[in-house]
Rosetta silent file (secondary structure, phi, psi, omega in degrees, C-alpha in Angstrom):
SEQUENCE: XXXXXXXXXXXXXXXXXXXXXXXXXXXXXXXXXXXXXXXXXXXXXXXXXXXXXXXXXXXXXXXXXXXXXXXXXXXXXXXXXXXXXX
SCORE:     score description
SCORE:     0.000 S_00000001
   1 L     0.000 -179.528 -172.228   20.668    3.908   13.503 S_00000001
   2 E  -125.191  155.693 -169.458   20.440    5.515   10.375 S_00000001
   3 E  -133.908  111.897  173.278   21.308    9.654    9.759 S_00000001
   4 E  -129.974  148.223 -160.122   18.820   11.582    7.914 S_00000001
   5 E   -52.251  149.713  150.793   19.075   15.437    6.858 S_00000001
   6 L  -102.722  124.744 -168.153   17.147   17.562    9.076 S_00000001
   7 L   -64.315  -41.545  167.610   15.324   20.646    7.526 S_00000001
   8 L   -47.384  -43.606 -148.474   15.377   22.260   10.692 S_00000001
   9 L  -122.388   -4.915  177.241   19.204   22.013   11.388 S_00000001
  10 L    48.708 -144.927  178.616   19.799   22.355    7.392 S_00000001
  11 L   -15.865  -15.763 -135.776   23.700   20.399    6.965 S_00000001
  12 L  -131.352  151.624 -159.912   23.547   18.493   10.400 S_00000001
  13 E   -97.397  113.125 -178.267   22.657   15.187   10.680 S_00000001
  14 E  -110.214  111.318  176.192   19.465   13.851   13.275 S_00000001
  15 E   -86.186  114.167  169.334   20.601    9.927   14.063 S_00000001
  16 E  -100.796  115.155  171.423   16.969    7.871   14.296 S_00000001
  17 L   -83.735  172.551 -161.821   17.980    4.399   16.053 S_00000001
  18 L  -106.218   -7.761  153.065   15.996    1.545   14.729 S_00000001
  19 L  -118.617   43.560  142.165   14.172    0.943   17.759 S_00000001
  20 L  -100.943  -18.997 -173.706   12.716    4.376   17.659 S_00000001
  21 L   -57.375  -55.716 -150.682   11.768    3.167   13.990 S_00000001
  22 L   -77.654  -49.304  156.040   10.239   -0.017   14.593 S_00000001
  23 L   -39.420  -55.955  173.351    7.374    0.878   16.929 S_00000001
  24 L   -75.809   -8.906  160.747    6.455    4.132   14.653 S_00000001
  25 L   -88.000  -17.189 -121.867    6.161    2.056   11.583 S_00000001
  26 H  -102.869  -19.065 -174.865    4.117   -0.945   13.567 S_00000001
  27 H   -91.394   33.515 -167.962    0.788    1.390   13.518 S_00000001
  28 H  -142.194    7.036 -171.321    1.017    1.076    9.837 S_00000001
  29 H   -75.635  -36.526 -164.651    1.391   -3.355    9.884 S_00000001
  30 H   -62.240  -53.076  170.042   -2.736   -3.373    9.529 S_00000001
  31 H   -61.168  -19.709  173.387   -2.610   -1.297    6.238 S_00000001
  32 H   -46.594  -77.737  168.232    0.059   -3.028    4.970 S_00000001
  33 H   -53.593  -12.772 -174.639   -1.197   -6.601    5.318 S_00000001
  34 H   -93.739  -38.879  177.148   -4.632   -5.296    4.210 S_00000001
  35 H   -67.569  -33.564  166.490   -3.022   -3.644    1.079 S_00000001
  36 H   -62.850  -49.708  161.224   -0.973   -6.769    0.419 S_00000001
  37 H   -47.363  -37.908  175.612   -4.016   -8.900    0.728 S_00000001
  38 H   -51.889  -63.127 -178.843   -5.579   -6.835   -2.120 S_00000001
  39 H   -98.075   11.294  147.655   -3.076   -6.862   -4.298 S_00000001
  40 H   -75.517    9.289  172.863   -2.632  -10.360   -4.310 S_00000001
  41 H  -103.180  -33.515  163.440   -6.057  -10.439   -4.645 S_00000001
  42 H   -68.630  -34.299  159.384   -5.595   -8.450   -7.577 S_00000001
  43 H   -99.293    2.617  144.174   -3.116  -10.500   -9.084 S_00000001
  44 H   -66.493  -70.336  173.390   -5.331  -13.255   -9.119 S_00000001
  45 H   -32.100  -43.049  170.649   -8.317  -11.768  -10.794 S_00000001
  46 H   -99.891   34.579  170.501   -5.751  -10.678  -13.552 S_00000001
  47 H  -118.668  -16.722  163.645   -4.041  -13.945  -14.499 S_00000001
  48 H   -50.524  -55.371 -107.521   -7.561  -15.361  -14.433 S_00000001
  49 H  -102.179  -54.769  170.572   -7.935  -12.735  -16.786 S_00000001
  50 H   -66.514  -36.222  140.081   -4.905  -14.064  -18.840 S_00000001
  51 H    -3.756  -64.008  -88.902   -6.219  -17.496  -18.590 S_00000001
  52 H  -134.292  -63.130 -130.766   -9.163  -16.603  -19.763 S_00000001
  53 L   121.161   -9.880 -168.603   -8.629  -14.477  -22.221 S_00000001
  54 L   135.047  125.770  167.889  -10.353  -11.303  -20.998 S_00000001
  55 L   -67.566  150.909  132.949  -12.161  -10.603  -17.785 S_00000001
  56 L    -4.504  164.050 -163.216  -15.203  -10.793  -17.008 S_00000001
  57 L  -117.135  -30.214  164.073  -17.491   -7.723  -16.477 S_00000001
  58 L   -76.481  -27.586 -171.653  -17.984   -8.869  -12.642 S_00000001
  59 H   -84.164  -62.801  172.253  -14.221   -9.563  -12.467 S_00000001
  60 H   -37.916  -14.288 -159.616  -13.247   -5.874  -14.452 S_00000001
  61 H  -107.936  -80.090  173.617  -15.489   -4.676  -11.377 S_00000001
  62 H   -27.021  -50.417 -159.350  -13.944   -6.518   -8.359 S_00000001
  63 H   -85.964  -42.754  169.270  -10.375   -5.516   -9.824 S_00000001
  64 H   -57.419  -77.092 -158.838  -11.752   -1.766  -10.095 S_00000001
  65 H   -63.366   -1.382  167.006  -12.742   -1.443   -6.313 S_00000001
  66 H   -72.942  -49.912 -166.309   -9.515   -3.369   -5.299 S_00000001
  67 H   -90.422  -55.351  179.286   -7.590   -0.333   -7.053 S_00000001
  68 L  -136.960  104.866  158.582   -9.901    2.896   -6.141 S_00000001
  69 L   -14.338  -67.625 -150.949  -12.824    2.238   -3.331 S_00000001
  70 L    86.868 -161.417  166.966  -14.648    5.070   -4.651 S_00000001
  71 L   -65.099  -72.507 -177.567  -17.098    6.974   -3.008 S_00000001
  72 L   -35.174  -49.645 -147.676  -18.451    3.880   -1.321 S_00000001
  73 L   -81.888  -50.754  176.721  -15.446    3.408    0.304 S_00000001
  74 L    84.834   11.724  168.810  -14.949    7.249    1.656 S_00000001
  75 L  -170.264  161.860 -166.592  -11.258    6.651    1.605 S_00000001
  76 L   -28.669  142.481  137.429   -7.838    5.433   -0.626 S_00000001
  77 L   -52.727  126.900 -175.158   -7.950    1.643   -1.163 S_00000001
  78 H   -37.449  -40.097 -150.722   -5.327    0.077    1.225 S_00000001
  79 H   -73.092  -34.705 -165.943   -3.563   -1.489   -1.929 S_00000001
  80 H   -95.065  -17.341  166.870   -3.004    2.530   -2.709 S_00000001
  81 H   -65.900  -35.070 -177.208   -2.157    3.625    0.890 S_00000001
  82 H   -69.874  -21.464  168.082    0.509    0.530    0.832 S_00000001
  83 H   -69.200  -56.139  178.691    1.786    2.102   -2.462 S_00000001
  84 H   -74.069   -7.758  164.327    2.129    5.424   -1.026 S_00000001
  85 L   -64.414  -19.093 -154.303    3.952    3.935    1.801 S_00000001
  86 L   -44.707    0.000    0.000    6.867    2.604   -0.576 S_00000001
């Protein structure tokens, strides 16, 4: 396991074993892979982009709602929940 401060116990030490870990990150494997998908979705659109020369106005679009949903979306884009997991 690994020993991280507790706030609670202030100096003292709370030991988390790693298969108490594994299971409590595992409800987080959907956003992950969905957020990965994105931005590797993302890093296509901008090497087209380098390719290219300059994106597209449909591409510049695509690459926006990959990075913030918006209102349509009603919540973060995965690629930014998978960020704030880091």
């Amino acid at each position: 396991g690994e020993c991280t401060k507790s706030d609670a116990t202030r100096n003292s030490c709370v030991c988390v074993s790693l298969k108490q870990r594994q299971p409590a990150y595992g409800k987080y494997a959907f956003s992950i892979q969905l957020g990965a998908s994105e931005f590797q979705q993302l890093g296509g659109l901008l090497r087209k982009g380098v390719e290219n020369n300059g994106l597209s106005e449909k591409d510049w679009n695509a690459a926006g709602k990959l990075v913030d949903g918006g209102y349509e979306q009603g919540m973060p884009a995965p690629m930014v929940d998978v960020a704030l997991f880091a």
